[in-house]
N, C-alpha and C positions, 0 to 999 in steps of 0.2 A: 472658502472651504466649508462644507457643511460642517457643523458643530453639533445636529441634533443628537441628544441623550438618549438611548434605549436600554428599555431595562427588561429580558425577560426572564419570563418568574416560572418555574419548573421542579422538578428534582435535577439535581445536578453530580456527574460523577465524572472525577477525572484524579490522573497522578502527579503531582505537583513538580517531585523530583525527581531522580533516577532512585531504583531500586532491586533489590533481588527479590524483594518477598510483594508483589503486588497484592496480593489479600491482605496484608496490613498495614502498607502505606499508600490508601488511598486517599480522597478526600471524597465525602459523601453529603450534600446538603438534598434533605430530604422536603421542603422548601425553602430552594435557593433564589438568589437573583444572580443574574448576570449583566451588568453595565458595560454596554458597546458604545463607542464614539469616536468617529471618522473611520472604522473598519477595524479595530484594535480593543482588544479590553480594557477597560479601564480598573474595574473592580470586580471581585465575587464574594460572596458570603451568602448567610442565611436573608431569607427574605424583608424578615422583620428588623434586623439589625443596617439592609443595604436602603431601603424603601426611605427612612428618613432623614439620608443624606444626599437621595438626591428627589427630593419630591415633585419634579417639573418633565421628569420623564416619561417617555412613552414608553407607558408597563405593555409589553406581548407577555398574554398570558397562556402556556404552557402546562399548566397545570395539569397533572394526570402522566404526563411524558416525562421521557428523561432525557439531558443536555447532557451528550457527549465530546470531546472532542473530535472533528472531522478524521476520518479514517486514512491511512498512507500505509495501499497499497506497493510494497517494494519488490516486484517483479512482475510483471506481464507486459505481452506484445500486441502493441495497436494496430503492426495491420494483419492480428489474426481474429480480429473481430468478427469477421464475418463465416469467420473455419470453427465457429466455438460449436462444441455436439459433434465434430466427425466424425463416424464410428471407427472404432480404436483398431490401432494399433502400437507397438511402441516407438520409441522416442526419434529411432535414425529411420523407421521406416514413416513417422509420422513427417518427417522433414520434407522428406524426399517426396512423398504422395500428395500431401498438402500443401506444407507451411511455402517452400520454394514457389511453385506454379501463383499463389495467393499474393507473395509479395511481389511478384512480377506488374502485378498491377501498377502499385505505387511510383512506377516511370511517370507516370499522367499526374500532376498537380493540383488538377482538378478532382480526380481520385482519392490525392491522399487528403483533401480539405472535406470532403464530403465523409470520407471514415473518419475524420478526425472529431465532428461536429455528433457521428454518432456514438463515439468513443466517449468523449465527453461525458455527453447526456445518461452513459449507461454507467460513469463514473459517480457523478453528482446523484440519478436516483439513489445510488446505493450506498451513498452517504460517504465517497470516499472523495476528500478533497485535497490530496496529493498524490502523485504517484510517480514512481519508478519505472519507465515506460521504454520498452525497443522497438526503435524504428524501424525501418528497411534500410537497406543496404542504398538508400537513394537519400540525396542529401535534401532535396525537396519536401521527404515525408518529416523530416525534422522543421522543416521551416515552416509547414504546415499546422504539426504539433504546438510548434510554442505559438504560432500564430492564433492559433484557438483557443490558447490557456492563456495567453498574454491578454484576451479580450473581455474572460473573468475575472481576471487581477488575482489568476491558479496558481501556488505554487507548485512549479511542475518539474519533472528530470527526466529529460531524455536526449537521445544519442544516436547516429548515426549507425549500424551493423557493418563492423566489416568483416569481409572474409573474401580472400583471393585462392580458395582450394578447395578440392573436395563438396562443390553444392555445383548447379549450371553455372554456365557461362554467361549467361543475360544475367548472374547475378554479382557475378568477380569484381571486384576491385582487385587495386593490388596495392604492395609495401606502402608503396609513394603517394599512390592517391587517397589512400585510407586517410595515412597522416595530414595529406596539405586538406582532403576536405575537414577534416574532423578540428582541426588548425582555424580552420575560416567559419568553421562552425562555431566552435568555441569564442574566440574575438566578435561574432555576429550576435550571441545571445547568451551565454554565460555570464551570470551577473548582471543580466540587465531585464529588471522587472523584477519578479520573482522567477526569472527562469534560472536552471541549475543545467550544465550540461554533463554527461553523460560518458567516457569513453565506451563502446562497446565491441568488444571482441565476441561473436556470435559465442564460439569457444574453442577452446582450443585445435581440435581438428580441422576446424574451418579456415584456420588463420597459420601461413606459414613464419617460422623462425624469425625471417623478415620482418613481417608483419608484427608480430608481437614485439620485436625489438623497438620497431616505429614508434608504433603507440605507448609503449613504456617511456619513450623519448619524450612525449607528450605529459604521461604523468609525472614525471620528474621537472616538465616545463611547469608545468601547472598543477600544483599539489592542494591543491583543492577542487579540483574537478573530483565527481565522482567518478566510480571504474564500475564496469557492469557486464558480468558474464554469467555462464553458466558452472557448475562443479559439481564432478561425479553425480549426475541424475541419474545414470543409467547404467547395468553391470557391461554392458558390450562397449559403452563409451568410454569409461573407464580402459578397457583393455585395450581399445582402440587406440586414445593417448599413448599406453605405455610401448604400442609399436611405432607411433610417430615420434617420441620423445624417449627414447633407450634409456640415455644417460640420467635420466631426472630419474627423483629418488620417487615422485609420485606423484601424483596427479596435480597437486596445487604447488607445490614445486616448479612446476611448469612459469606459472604467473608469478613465483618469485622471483625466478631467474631473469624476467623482464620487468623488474621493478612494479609490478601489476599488484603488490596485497599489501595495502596501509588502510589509514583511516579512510571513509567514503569509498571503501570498497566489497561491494556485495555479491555476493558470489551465491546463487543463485542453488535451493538444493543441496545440493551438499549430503547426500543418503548414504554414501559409500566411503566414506572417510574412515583414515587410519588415527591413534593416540596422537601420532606427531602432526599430522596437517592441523585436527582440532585447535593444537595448543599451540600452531604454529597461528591461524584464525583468531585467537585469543588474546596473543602478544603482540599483533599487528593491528590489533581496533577494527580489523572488518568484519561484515556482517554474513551470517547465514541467512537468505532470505528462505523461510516454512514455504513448500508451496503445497497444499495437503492434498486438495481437490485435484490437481495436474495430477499428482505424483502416483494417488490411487486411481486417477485414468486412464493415464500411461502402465500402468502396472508395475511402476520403476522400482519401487520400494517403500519403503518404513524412514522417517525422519527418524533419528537417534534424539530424543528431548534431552533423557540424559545426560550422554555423553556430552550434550551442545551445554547445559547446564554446569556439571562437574567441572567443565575447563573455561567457565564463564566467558561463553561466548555469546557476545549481542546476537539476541533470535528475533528476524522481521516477517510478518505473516503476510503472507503474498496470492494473490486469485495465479497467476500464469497464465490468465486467459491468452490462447485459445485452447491447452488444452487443461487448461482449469475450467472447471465447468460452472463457474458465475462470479460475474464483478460481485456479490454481496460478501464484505469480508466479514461481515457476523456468520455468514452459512461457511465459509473458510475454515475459520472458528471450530464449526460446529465438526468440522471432518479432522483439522490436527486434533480436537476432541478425540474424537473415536480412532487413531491414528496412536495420539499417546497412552486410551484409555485400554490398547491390546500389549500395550509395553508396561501393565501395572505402573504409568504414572502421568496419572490423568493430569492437563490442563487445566487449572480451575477459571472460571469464566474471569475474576479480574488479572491473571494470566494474558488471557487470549486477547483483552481488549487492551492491555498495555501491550505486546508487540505489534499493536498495529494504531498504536498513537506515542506515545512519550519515549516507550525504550528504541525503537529506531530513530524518531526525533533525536532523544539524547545522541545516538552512536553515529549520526550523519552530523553533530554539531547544530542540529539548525531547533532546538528547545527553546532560544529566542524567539519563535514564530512562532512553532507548530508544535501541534503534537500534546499541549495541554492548556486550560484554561486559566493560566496566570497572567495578571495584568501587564501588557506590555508587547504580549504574543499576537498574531492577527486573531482576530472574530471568525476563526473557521470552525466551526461546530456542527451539531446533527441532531435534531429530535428528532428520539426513538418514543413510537408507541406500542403499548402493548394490546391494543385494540384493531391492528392489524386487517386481522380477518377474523372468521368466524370460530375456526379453531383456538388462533390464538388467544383473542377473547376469553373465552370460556376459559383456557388457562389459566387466563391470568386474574379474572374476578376473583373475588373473593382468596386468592392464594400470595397475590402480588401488592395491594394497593386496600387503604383504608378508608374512608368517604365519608365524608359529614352531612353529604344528601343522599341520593339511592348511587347506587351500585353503576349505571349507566350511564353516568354523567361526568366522565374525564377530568373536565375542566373543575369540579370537584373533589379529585383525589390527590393523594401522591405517592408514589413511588418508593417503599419503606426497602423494598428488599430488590435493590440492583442487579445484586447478581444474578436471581436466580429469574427476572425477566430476561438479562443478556442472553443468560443459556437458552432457554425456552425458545427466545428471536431464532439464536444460531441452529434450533432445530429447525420449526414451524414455520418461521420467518418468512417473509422476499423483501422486494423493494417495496412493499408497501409497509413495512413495518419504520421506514424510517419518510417522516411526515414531512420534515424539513429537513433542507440543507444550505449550510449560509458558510460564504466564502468571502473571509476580507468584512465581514457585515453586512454581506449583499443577500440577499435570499436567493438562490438559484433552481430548489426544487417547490413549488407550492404545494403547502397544506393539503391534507382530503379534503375535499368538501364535505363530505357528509363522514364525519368520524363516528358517529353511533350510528349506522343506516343499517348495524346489526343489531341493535338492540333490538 
């Protein structure tokens, strides 16, 4: 087994425990170290205090950047990677025109391994090193998926889509096959690696009474699998539900009545909720996953921060790609921003970057790994820089960062005021603001090469 020590040396910002106030329980080393060894953290602290305990390490020096934890994306769809940008429409007419004819493809295994590998790749740029992912209705696109995350040593979750109604016929399953594949799926990769599997019910519409009884069968077999759908996205889907399911009092009702809402279950949106579903989401440990960018491309509506707040309900910040419009969940960020900043109650940037590291960690259970830099957790992290690009640069000199040689020379700075480069990224940002990304202690995205070629 490799034993070697690395230590890298950066600003470092991450949330240790769970919490409701993320602006004041963070942890902030302004020159920090980080000790990795065999893919795992060993240690953090300040630099000066970690440097002479273990002095035989190989210091990567960071300087200038900030060490995040890896980012966990919890809602988007892998084989709508290549549908991302369609010009809009909404959510049942985007189904129907795109997303269906798109996952048709994923019959071919050859197909789903070649999106899976650009999926990937558009994951790791953008510094997101978990994610919540739906497959196709093809059991292949699943074996595909952890086939490609299994080969980073990713922690990954995804699931099978069923649905036997209301979508084409090239795309139906039905009650029985949903469950025996999703059955064989589970026993095939569930728990083994870091894989997580998945139940997925497209949503409700899509999936007969049958059907959702099936897989409820499932999550009662296996109460630790996650469940993964969608809820009230859209005001016609909502009403739609209420004429497929009469008798339920309302829309998440629906998934209670199939044993479908405990812990590890994310329910995807969630715009159009009434007081009782909230606190029913609350008392059940499931998640709301934010999806900002979809939600304002779809033109579905307004996320309640809120309301999602007030009945402390675990909030998970999600791309939705495809009709989220970019894997970068700093730019995500940057639109539940402006999302909750027209509901008078803004996001504040160490918000934004706990729902999409620690506080979904915490509420899937999995803070033993992921989701923050405490020793013990894997070595999945992100340098972010704020020399980006040209714009961002200039932001951030002299506003962000203090230098003990000139102004242009990163590897000389640090990083005093976190938050207010986080925000800056979730405007101005891409994937070029996140330089590195290291999964398990592996590096998977390389450095710029030329980090000052703006200067």
């Amino acid at each position: 087994m490799n034993t070697k020590v690395v230590l890298y040396r950066a600003s470092i910002l991450h949330f240790p425990e769970a919490t409701d106030v993320p602006s004041r329980d963070y942890v902030h080393f302004v020159d920090g170290g980080l000790v990795v060894v065999n893919g795992k953290i060993l240690a953090l602290d300040e630099y000066a205090v970690i440097f002479p305990k273990h002095p035989t390490a190989e210091v990567v020096d960071y300087r200038g950047r900030l060490i995040v934890p890896g980012f966990l994306d919890s809602h988007l769809h892998f084989p709508q990677t290549e549908m991302i940008a369609k010009y809009g429409e909404q959510l049942l007419e985007w189904l129907e025109n795109y997303t269906f004819p798109t996952e048709d493809k994923f019959k071919d295994m050859n197909y789903c391994r070649y999106i899976a590998q650009i999926f990937l790749r558009q994951l790791i740029d953008n510094g997101t090193t978990t994610a919540l992912t739906f497959a196709s209705v093809h059991s292949q696109s699943v074996d595909a998926m952890f086939e490609a995350a299994s080969q980073l040593n990713m922690a990954f979750i995804t699931g099978k889509v069923c649905m036997d109604r209301h979508c084409p016929t090239y795309l139906q399953d039905t009650a029985s096959s949903a469950q025996r594949q999703s059955d064989d799926l589970i026993q095939r990769w569930h728990g083994k690696g870091r894989n997580l599997y998945a139940l997925t019910p497209r949503f409700a519409p899509t999936s007969s009474p049958e059907q959702l009884a099936s897989l409820g069968e499932l999550a009662q077999q296996y109460p630790d699998v996650f469940i993964q759908t969608h809820l009230s996205e859209n005001a016609h889907e909502v009403a739609w539900v209420k004429e497929l399911y009469p008798t339920h009092t309302n829309y998440l009702d629906v998934y209670e009545h199939f044993n479908m809402v405990r812990k590890r279950s994310v329910f995807g949106h969630c715009l159009h909720l009434n007081n009782d579903e909230w606190a029913q989401l609350s008392e059940s440990g499931a998640v709301s996953a934010f999806c900002p960018s979809s939600n304002l491309f779809l033109g579905s509506g307004l996320f309640d921060i809120q309301s999602a707040k007030e009945h402390k309900v675990s909030i998970a910040l999600a791309s939705d790609v495809g009709a989220g419009t970019s894997f970068n969940m700093l730019r995500n960020y940057g639109d539940a921003y402006k999302i909750s900043q027209l509901q008078q109650s803004p996001i504040n940037p160490y918000e934004g970057l706990y729902y999409m590291t620690q506080g979904p960690a915490i509420a899937y259970d999995l803070s033993d790994n992921i989701g923050n830099l405490n020793p013990g957790s894997y070595a999945d992290f992100v340098v972010l820089t704020p020399l980006a690009n040209e714009l961002s640069k200039l932001r951030h000199l002299g506003a962000n960062t203090t230098s003990t040689a000139t102004s242009n020379n990163a590897d000389q700075t640090t990083v005093e005021n976190a938050s207010d480069m986080i925000f800056a990224l979730s405007m101005i940002g891409d994937d070029r603001a996140v330089e590195a990304t290291y999964i398990a202690g592996k590096q998977q995205k390389t450095p710029m090469e030329n980090l000052n070629a703006l200067a």
